[in-house]
N, C-alpha and C positions, 0 to 999 in steps of 0.2 A: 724457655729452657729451665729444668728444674736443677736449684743448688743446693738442694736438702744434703747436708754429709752427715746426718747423722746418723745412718743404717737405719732410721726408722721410713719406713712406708711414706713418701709425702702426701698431701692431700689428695692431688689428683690421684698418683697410685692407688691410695684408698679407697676413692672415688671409683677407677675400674676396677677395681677388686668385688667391690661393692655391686657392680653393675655387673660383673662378670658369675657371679654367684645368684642376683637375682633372673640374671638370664637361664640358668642351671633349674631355677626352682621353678619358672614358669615352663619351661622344657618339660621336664619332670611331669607339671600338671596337665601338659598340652597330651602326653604321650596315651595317656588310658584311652580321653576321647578320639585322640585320631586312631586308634585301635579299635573302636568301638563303633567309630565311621566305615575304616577299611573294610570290616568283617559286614556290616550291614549294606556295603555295595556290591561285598563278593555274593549275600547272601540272595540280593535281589535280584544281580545280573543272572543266577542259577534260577531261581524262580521264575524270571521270565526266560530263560532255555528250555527252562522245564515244560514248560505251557506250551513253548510255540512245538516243543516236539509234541506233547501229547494233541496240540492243536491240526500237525500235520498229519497223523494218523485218523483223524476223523473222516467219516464218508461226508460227503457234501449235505446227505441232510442232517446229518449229527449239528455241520456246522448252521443250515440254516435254523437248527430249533435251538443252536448255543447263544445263536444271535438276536434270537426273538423272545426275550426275556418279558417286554413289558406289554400291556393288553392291546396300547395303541400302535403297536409294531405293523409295516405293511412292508415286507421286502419281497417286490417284483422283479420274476427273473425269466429273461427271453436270451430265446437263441433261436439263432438264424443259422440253419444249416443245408448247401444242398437248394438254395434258393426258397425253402421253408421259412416261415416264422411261427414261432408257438411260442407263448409266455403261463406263466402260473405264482400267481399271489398267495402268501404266503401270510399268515400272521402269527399271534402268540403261541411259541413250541413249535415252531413251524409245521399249524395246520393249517392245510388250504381252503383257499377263502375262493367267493366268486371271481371272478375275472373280471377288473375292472380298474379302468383307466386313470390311475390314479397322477396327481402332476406333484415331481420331485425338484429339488434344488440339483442341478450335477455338476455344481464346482466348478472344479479345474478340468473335468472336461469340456469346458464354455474354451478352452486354448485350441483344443484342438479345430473346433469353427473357428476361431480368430485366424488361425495358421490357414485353412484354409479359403479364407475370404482373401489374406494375401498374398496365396498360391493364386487365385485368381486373378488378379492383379500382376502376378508376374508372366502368367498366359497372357492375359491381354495386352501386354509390352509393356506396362504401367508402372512396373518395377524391375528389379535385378536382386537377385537372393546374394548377390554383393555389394550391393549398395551400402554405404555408410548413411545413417542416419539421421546425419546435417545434412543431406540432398533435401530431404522432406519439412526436416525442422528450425526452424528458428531458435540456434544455438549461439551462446557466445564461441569467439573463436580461438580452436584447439585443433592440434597435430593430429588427431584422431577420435572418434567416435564409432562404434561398434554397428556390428553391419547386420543386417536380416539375420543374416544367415546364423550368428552366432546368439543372438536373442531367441530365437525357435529351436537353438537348442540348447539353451544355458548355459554357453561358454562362453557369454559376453564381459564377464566377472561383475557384472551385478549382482551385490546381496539378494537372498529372497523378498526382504522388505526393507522401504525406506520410510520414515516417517511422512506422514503428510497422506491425504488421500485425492484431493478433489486434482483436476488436470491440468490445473496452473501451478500446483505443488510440483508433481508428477514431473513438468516440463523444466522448472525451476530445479529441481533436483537433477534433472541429470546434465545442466550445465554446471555444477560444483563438480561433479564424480568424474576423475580423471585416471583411466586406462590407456594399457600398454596396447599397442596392436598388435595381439597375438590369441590363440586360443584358450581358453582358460580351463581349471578344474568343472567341470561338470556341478553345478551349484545350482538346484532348482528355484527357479526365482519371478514371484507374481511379477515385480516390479521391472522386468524384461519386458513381461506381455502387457502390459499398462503401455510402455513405450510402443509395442506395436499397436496397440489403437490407437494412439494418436499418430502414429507413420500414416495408417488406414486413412482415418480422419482428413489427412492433408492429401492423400492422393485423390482421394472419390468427393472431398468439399462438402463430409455431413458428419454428423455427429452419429458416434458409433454404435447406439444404442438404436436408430433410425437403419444404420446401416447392416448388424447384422439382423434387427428381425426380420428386413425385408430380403436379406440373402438368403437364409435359410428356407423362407417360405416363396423365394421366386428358384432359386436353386434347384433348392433340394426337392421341395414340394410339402417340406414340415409345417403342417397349422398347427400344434401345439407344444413348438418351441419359442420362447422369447426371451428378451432382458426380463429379469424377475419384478413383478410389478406387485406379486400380493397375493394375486389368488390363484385360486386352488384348494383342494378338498381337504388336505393334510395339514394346513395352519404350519405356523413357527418360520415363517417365510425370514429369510433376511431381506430388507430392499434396501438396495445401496443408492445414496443423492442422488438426485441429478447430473452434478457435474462431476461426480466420482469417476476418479481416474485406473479404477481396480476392476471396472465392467468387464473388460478384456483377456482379464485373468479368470473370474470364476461368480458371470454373474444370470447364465441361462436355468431356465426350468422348464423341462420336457417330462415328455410321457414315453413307456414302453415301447411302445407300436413305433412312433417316431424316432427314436432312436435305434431300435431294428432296420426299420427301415436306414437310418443312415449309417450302421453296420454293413448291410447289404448292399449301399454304394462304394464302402470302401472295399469290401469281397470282391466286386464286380470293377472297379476303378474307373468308376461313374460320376462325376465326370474325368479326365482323363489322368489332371491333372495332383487327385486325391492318390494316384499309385505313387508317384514324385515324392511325395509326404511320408510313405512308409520305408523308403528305403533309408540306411544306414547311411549317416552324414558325419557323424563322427564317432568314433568308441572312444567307452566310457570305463571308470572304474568305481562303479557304485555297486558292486553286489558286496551283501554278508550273508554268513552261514544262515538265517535264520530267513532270507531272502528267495536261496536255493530249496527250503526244506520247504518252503510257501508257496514254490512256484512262480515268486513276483521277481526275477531277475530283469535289470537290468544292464544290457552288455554294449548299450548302442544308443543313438537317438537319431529318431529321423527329424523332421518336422514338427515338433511337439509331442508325437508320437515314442514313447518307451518300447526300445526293441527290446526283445530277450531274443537275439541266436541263436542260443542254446537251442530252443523249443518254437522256431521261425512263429512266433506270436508277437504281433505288434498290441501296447494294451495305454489304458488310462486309466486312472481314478479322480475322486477327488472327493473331498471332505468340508462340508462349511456347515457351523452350526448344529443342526438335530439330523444334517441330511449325509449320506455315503453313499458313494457311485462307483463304478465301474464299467468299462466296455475294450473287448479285447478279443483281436481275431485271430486267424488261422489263414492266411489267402489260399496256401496249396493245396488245406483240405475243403477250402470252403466254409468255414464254421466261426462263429460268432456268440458269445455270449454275454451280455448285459445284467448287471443285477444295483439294483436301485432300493435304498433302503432310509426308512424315514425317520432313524436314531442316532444318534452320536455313537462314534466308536473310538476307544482308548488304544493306539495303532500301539503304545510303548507297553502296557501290562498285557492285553488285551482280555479286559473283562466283558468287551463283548466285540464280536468278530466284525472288521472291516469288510466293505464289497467285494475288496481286490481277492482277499482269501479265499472268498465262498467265490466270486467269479475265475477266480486262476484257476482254482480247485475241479469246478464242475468243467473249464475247459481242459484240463490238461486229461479227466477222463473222456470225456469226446473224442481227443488225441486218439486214445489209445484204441475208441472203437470205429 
């Protein structure tokens, strides 16, 4: 309690006066730069609207030679239409090169195999696309743990990433992470499909890297998809450890022809159980304006699979390192198009065009003819 009577200020007074004034002067100073911040984010956000419109207006080879900037540029693009396959390699300025089989990284399209090795596993009785994920795992024990069904379509509320990589982390992490049991915001997340490898792992009794090369090449009949081990013509490979628990999420390398061809299983819904995968399992609210203006909407998710409604195209991408992919079909018109490229792409400025762009692009004209 202060007993100052003197009508003068007492010390504390002074004190917040003091404080209250140098709060005023740092205020003051703060105010130019966050003005100077504010205008330089309106100025960027415009710049990149600017882009993506002038980016929309492009014909599809405008965009393949915007993307083919550097000499070692190889961006391979097949479509499967009609039960055809035709591809055409692409290099610097997008001029065309020999036809030739070149072997890419395709990311995150490595999920959509993992989804369907345990699509298979739910054909064979092995699973339930309801099952909670402490049937398979050796968890501590909790009221709840998220099921198939919502990991394959990332409403499990698992972040995109958790620290830690190899598959003792992996397993270790998701007995800390405690969920509600309910569906969650739509949150793309490796660290979902990390957990479905190791579901996989416990139902088939082998380690996943053993298990999907040998599904795709008893499968599908793919010899030149595997876990990425190294080689291949194009260099700058990632290979992920050994016991890395991220194989799951985005760690295959395929060729052209190979993945046309497994375009043209999912056209055909060969095996059966690949049509199960395209259908709408939940809707979503991920599109933005500059999403729709791209052709890349997503309004749905099946199985791993991003639906657009809008434009009935089921599609994928993915992006790891020097490599960018895409593949995305049409089932009622039959059509499919694949574009695989062997550069880093900037998806937020874009100083040089993603797959999904140049492959939405060239299907959504397919569409039309």
């Amino acid at each position: 309690m202060d007993n100052n009577q003197s009508g003068q200020p007492s010390q504390k007074q002074s004190k917040f006066k003091d404080f209250i004034e140098k709060g005023k002067e740092e205020l003051e100073q703060e105010r130019v730069p966050l003005t100077i911040l504010a205008c330089a984010v309106l100025l960027f956000v415009g710049f990149v609207y600017f882009r993506i419109d002038r980016i929309s207006k492009m014909s599809f080879e405008e965009m393949v030679s915007f993307a083919a900037k550097k000499e070692q540029t190889k961006i391979t693009v097949g479509i499967v239409q009609n039960g055809k396959m035709i591809y055409t390699v692409y290099g610097k300025e997008g001029r065309e090169l020999p036809q030739t089989e070149h072997v890419y990284e395709i990311a995150s399209i490595t999920k959509t195999f993992t989804a369907a090795l345990l699509f298979k596993a739910i054909d064979e009785g092995k699973a339930k696309l309801d099952d909670n994920i402490d049937k398979y795992l050796d968890l501590p024990d909790k009221s709840y743990y998220p099921t198939l069904r919502r990991l394959v379509t990332h409403t499990s509320g698992y972040v995109p990433e958790y620290s830690g990589d190899s598959k003792e982390q992996v397993l270790a992490r998701i007995g800390q992470v405690s969920l509600k049991d309910r569906d969650y915001s739509f949150n793309y997340s490796n660290f979902g499909f990390a957990v479905v490898g190791l579901v996989l792992e416990a139902i088939y009794g082998e380690d996943y890297e053993v298990l999907i090369n040998n599904y795709v090449k008893d499968e599908f009949g793919l010899l030149n998809t595997k876990v990425n081990d190294g080689s291949g013509d194009l260099g700058n490979y990632q290979v992920e450890k050994s016991n890395s628990g991220q194989k799951p999420a985005g760690s295959l390398t395929s060729t052209i022809t190979d993945l046309m061809l497994y375009a043209k299983m999912q056209l055909e819904g060969t095996p059966k159980y690949l049509s199960q995968m395209h259908e709408p399992i939940v809707e979503i609210k991920a599109g933005m304006r500059e999403s729709k203006k791209l052709n890349t909407r997503i309004n749905a998710m099946g199985a791993s699979w991003l639906i657009d409604t809008t434009n009935n195209i089921a599609w994928h991408d993915g992006t790891m390192g020097k490599y960018n992919s895409y593949i995305g079909f049409d089932k009622g018109r039959q059509i499919a198009v694949i574009v695989l490229i062997n550069t880093s792409s900037d998806h937020l400025i874009l100083t040089s065009l993603p797959a999904s762009i140049i492959g939405a692009k060239l299907l959504a004209g397919l569409q039309k003819n």
